[in-house]
N, C-alpha and C positions, 0 to 999 in steps of 0.2 A: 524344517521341522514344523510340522504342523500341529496349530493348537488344538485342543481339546471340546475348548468351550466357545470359541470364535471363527474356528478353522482357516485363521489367519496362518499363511507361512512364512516361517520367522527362519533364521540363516543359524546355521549350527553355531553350537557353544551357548545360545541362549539359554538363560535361567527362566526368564519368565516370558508371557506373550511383551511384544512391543504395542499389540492393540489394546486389548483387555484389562493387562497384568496378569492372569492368571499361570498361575507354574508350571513351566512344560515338563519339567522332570517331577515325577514322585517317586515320594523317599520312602520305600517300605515299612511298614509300621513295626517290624520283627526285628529285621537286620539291617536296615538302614541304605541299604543299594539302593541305587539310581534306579528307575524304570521309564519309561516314555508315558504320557497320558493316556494312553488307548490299549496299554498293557493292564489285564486283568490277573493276571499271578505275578511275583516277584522271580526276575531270571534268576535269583542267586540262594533264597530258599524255598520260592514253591507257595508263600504266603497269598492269600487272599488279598487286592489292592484296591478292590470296587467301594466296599465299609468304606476304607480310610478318605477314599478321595471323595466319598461322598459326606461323612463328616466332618471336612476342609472346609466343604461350597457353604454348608448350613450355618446361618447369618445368627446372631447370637445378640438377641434385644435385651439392653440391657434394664434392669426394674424401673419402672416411674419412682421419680425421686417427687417426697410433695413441696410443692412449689414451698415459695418464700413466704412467710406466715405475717399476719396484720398485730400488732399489738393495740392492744385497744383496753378502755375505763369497762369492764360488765358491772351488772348488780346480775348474779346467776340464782334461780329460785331453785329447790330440789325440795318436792310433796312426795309423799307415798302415805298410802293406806296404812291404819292403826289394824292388828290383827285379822292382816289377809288372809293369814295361814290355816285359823280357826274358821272362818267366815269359807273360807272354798272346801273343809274337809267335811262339811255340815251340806252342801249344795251340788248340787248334778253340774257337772263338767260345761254343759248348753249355759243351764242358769248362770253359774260363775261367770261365765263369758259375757253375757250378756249387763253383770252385775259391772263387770270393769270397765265394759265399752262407754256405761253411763257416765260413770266417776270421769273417765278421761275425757268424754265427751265438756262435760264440767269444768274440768280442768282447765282444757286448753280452749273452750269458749273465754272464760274469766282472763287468762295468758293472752290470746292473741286483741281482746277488747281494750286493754288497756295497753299494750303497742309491743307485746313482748312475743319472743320466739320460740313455739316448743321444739327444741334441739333432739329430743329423745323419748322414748318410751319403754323404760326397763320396767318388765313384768307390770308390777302395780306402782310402778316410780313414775314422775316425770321430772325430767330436765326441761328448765326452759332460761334464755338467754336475754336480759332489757339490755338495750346498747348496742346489740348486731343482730344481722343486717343493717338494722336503723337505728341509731342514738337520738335520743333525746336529752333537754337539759334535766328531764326528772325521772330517770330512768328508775332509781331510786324508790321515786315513790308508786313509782306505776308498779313495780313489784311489790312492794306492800299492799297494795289496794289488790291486787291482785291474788295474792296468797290471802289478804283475807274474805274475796270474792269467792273460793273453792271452797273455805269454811264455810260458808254461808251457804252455801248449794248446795253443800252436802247435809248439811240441817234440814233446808226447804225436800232434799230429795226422802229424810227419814220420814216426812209428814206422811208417805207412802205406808200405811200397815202390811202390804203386799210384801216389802221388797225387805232383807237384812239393812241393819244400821249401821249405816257409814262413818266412822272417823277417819280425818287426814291430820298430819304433822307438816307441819312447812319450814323449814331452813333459808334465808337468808343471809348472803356473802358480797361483797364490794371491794371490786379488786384490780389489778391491772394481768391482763390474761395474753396469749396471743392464739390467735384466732387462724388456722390455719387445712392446709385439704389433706386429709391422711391417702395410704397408697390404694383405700377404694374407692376414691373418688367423693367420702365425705366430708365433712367441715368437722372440723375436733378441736374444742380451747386446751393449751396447756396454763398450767398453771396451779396456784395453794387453793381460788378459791372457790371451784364447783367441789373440791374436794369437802372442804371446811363448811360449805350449805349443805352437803350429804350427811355431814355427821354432826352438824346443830338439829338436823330431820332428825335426827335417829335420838338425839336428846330431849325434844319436844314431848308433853304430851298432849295427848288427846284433844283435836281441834283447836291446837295455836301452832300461831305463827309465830316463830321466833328471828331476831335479826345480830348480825353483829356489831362490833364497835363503830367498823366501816361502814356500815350502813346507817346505822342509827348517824351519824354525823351527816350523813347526807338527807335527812327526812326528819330532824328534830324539830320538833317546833307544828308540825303535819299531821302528828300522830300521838295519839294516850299510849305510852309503852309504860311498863313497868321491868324496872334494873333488878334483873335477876344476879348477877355478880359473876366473877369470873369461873369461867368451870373448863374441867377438863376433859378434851372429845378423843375420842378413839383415832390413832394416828396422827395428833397434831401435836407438837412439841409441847408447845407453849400453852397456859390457860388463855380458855377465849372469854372478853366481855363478853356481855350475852344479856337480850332487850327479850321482852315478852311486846310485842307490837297489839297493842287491844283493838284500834277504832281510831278514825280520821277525829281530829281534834275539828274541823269543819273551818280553820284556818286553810285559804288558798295561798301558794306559792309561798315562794322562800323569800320574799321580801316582809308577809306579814309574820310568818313565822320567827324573823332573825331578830334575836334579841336587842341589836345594837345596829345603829344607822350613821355613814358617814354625814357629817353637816351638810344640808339642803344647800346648793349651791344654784345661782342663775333660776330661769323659770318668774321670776316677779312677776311680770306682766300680766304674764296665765292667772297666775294665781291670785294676782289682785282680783283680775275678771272674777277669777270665784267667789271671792269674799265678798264682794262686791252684789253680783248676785245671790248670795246667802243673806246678807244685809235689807235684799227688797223681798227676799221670801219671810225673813222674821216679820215685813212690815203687812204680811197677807197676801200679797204676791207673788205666785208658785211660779217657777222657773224652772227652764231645762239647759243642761249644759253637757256639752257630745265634745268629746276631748279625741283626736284622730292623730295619730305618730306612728310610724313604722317600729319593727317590733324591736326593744330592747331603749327605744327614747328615752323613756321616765315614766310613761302615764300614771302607770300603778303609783310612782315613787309622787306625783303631784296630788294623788289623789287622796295619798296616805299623809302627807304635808299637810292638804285641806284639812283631812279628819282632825290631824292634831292640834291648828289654829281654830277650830269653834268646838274643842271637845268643854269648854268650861259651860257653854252656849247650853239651855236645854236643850232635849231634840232626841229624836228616836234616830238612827243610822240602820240601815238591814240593805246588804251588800248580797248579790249574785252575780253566776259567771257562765259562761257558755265556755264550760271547759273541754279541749281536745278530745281527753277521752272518756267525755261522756258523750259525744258527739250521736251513738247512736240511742242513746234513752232521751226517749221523748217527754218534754217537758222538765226537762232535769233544772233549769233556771226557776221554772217559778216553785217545783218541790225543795227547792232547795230556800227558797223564802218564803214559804208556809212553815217550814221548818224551823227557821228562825221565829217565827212568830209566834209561833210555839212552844220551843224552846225543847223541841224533840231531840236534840244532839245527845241532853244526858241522858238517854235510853228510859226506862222506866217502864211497864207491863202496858197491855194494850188497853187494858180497864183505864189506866192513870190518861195514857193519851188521848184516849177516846174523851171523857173526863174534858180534858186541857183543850179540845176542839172545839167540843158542844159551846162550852165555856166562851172562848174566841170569838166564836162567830154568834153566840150571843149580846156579845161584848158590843159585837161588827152593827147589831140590827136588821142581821140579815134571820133568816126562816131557816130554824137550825133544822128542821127536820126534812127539805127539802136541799140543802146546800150539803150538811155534816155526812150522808152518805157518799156524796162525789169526790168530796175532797177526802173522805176515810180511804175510799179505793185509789184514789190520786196518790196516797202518803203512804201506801201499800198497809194501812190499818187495820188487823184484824178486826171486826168491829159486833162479831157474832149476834146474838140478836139484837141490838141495838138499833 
């Protein structure tokens, strides 16, 4: 009997090839009789047998299952547009377009500068994810800095008389999620809480960023929030705290921020060194002291020791930092202590700071009318005719 598919000859009574496997006898798809593989009708009623045996051969892949999913810490942000729906029924189909391309442009420049991932683009929505791809230990606060970086852009973008006025809403969530490939091939978190940043968005209004309980416990001490109380979002059981995040309180990390410090333990030596040199700067003396430890040693936690052993001491203290993600603003260390010098933190109109510079740098004896424009465009100072 000769196969079909191999034309291997195989000795009667065989059911299938001995080379191949494939089945020497078909079974009609009508009446069930035996036929030989190279029979095109069934001998017993006359049925067609070509379909069946070709429907046999036809290999049958079964769906992509998505792989095994990552559990992983997000802080997930969810922005959208404050009355999209008015703003595109007012403007030509081109303009609209071109109106959101900016906003998202905005968006996910302010998302990706401060280390986060935009995961998505729903209509005038963005999704975006701190913690994957890449974690950080302040994932937390890169998306606050970040939701309140799109506020601000979109202010700087209204200065435009040309173009409609933009508001965004921000939702902020902290959560444990898992991170996994859905069946086309993209990355999709499940999980409560890109859901619960969608619909703290949707409770926001107009140009703030709001955070939840989760969040706010990871960024306290970093940020001016105000405790708006617990409320109730659309599809979430339970009431959520719920933070109004305003402005970096201009405290770096989570060591100066944390209210409560275990006892200073070991380190003397260093630290005598410091005292010791602070003792010959009191005496006119100026000193420099370069503290070098791989990352997680103590520095900050010695330096913060120092501060509190001569804080009875007079002396002015003004601290800066070459932080990660400021990595691509230029000069962000020294604007950051003109600031302080200033005392720009508590905001106040451009007239006042302009004011509080001239002031400064008269103070300094430096030539206010040749310095106070450089450093007004340095500190991003409106300074109009001044």
């Amino acid at each position: 009997m000769r196969c079909g598919e191999c034309s291997t000859e195989n000795r009667e009574g065989r059911k299938f090839c001995a080379t191949c496997g494939a089945p020497l006898i078909l079974a009609c798809p009508r009446c069930g009789a035996s036929n030989q593989p190279e029979d095109r009708f069934c001998g017993e009623c006359g049925a067609g047998l070509v379909d069946a045996a070709v429907a046999k051969s036809v290999e049958v892949t079964p769906l992509p299952i998505p792989s095994t999913g990552e559990r992983r810490h997000l802080t997930v942000l969810f922005c959208d547009l404050v009355g999209s729906t008015e703003i595109a029924a007012r403007l030509d189909p081109e303009e609209w377009r071109e109106v959101v391309a900016r906003y998202h442009r905005i968006a996910a420049e302010a998302i990706t500068r401060f280390g986060g991932h935009v995961a998505k683009f729903l209509g005038d929505g963005v999704l975006a994810y701190f913690g994957w791809p890449l974690a950080h230990d302040n994932d937390a606060e890169r998306a606050a800095r970040a939701g309140l970086a799109i506020v601000e852009g979109l202010l700087k973008l209204n200065q435009d008389a040309r173009h409609p006025k933009l508001a965004a809403r921000v939702g902020i969530d902290s959560g444990a999620v898992v991170v996994a490939a859905t069946s086309d091939k993209d990355t999709d978190i499940f999980g409560e809480t890109p859901n619960v940043a969608a619909r703290l968005q949707a409770a926001a209004t107009p140009g703030t960023v709001l955070a939840t309980a989760a969040t706010h416990r990871l960024i306290s001490g970093l940020f001016v929030v105000d405790l708006l109380g617990p409320r109730l979002l659309k599809g979430i059981a339970t009431p959520v705290e719920v933070f109004h995040v305003v402005r970096p309180t201009g405290v770096r990390g989570r060591l100066q921020a944390a209210r409560g410090l275990t006892p200073f333990v070991g380190r003397n030596e260093e630290l005598q060194l410091l005292l010791s040199r602070w003792e010959r700067t009191c005496e006119g003396d100026g000193q420099v002291a370069l503290i070098i430890g791989e990352p997680g040693i103590g520095k900050s936690r010695i330096v913060a020791e120092f501060h509190d052993r001569i804080r009875d001491t007079r002396h002015i203290w003004m601290e800066s930092a070459g932080e990660q993600f400021f990595e691509n603003s230029p000069f962000h260390s020294i604007i950051e202590m003109f600031s302080q010098w200033l005392e720009l933190q508590g905001g106040g109109n451009a007239q006042e700071q302009c004011e509080r510079l001239e002031g400064a740098l008269a103070s300094a004896g430096v030539k206010v009318s040749e310095i106070a424009p450089l450093i007004a465009d340095l500190l991003q100072l409106r300074a109009g005719e001044r």
